[in-house]
Kinemage of the C-alpha trace (Angstrom):
@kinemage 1
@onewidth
@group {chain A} dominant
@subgroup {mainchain}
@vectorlist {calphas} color= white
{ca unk a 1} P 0.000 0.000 0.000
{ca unk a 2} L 1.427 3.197 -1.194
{ca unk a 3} L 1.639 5.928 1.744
{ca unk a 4} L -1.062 8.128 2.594
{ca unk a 5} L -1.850 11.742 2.648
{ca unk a 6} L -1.981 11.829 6.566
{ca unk a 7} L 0.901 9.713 6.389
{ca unk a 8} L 2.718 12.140 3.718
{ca unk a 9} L 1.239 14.812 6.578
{ca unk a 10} L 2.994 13.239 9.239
{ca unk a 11} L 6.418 12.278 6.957
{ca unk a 12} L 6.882 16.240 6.464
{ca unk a 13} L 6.010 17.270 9.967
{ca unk a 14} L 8.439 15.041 11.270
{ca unk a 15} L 10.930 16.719 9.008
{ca unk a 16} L 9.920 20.695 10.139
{ca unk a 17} L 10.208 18.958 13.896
{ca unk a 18} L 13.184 17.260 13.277
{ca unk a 19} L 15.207 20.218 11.327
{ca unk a 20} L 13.724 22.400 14.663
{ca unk a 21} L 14.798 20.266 17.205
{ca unk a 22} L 18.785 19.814 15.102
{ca unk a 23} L 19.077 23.648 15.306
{ca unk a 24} L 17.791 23.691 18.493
{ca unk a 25} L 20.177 21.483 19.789
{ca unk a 26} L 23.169 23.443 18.035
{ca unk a 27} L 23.535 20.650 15.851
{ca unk a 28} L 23.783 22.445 11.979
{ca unk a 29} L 24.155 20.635 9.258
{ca unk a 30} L 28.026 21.084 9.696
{ca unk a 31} L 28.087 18.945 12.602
{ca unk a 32} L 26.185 16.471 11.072
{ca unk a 33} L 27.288 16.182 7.838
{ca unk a 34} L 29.361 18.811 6.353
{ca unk a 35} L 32.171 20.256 8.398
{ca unk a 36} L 32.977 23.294 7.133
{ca unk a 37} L 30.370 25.654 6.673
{ca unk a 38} L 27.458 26.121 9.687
{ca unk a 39} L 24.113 26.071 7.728
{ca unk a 40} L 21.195 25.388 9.783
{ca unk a 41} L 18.335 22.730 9.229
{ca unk a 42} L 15.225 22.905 7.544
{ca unk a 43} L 12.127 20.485 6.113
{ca unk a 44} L 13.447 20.041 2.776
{ca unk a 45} L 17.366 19.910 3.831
{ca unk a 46} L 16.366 17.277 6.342
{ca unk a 47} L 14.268 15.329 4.014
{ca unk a 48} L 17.135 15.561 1.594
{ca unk a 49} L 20.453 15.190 3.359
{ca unk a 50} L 18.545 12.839 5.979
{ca unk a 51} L 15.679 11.228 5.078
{ca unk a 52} L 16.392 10.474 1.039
{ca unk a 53} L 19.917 9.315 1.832
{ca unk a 54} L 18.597 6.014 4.054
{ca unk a 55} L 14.872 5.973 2.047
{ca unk a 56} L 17.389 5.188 -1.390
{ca unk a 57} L 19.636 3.449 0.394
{ca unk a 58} L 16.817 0.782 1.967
{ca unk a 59} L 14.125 0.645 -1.007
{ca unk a 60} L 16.042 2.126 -4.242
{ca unk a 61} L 12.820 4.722 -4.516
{ca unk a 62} L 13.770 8.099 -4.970
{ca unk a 63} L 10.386 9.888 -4.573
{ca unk a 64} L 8.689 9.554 -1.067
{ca unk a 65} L 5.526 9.782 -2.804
{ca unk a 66} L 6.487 6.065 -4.213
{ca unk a 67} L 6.868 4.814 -0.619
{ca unk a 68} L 4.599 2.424 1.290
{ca unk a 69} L 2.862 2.660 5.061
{ca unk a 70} L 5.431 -0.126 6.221
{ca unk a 71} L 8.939 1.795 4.246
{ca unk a 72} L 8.153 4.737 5.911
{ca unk a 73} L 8.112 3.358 9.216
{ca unk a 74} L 11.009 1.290 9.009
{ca unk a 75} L 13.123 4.451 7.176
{ca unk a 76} L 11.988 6.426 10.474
{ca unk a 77} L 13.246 3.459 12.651
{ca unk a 78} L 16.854 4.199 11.090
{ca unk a 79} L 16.979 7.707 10.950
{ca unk a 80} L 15.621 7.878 14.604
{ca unk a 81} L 17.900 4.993 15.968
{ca unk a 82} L 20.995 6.745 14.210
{ca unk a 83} L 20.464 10.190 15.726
{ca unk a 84} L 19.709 9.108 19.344
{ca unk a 85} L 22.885 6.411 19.214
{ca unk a 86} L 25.085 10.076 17.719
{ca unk a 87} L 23.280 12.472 19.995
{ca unk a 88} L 21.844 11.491 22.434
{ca unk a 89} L 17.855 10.910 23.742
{ca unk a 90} L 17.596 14.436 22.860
{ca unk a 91} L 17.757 13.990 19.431
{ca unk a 92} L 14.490 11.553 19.705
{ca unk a 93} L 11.407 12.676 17.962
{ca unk a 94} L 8.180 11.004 17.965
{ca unk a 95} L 6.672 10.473 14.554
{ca unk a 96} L 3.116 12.668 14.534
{ca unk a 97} L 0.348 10.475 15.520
{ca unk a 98} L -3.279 10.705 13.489
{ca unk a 99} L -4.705 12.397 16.025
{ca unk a 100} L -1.855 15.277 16.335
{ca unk a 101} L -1.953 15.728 12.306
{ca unk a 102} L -5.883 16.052 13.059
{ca unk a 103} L -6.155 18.103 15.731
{ca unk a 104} L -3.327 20.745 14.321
{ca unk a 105} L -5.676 20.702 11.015
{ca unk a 106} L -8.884 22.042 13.286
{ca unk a 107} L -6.763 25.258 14.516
C-alpha cells in the first residue's frame, strides 16, 4: 500500500520537527554532515540530506511519494535509531500520531 496523505502529513512534519529540534540542539548541518560551513536545518534539507539518503539506500525509490505505510516506518526506525545512538535521547522525535496531524488541522 502506497503511503497516505496523513501519512505524507505526518512524513513532512516530522521533518519541520526534526530540522527544529537539530538547530535547536546546536547541531547544523556542519556537525552532522558537512564540516565546514554552519548552515542550519530545515524540512526540505532534512528530508534531503537525511531522510532520502537512508529511504534510497533501503528501497532504491527516490520519490517519497512512491513509498509504502510499512517503508516509511522502518526508514523512520533508522533515521531515529541513528540520531539518538550520535546524539543522544535528545535527538528523539516522535513520529506525529493521526490524532496530532488532526487536531493541528482544526486550529
Amino acid at each position: 500500500m502506497i503511503r497516505s496523505n496523513q501519512q505524507n502529513k505526518a512524513l513532512h512534519k516530522y521533518l519541520r520537527d526534526l530540522s527544529a529540534k537539530l538547530n535547536d540542539a546546536g547541531l547544523d548541518q556542519r556537525k552532522v554532515l558537512k564540516p565546514s560551513v554552519a548552515i542550519p536545518w530545515d524540512e526540505k534539507s532534512a528530508k534531503e540530506q537525511l531522510w532520502r539518503q537512508i529511504q534510497v539506500a533501503m528501497t532504491g525509490k527516490e520519490s517519497s511519494k512512491d513509498l509504502t505505510t510499512k517503508e516509511v516506518s522502518k526508514i523512520y526506525e533508522v533515521l531515529n535509531r541513528h540520531l539518538v545512538e550520535k546524539f543522544g535521547q535528545d535527538a528523539h522525535i516522535p513520529f506525529p500520531s493521526q490524532d496530532e496531524l488532526y487536531y493541528k488541522e482544526q486550529l
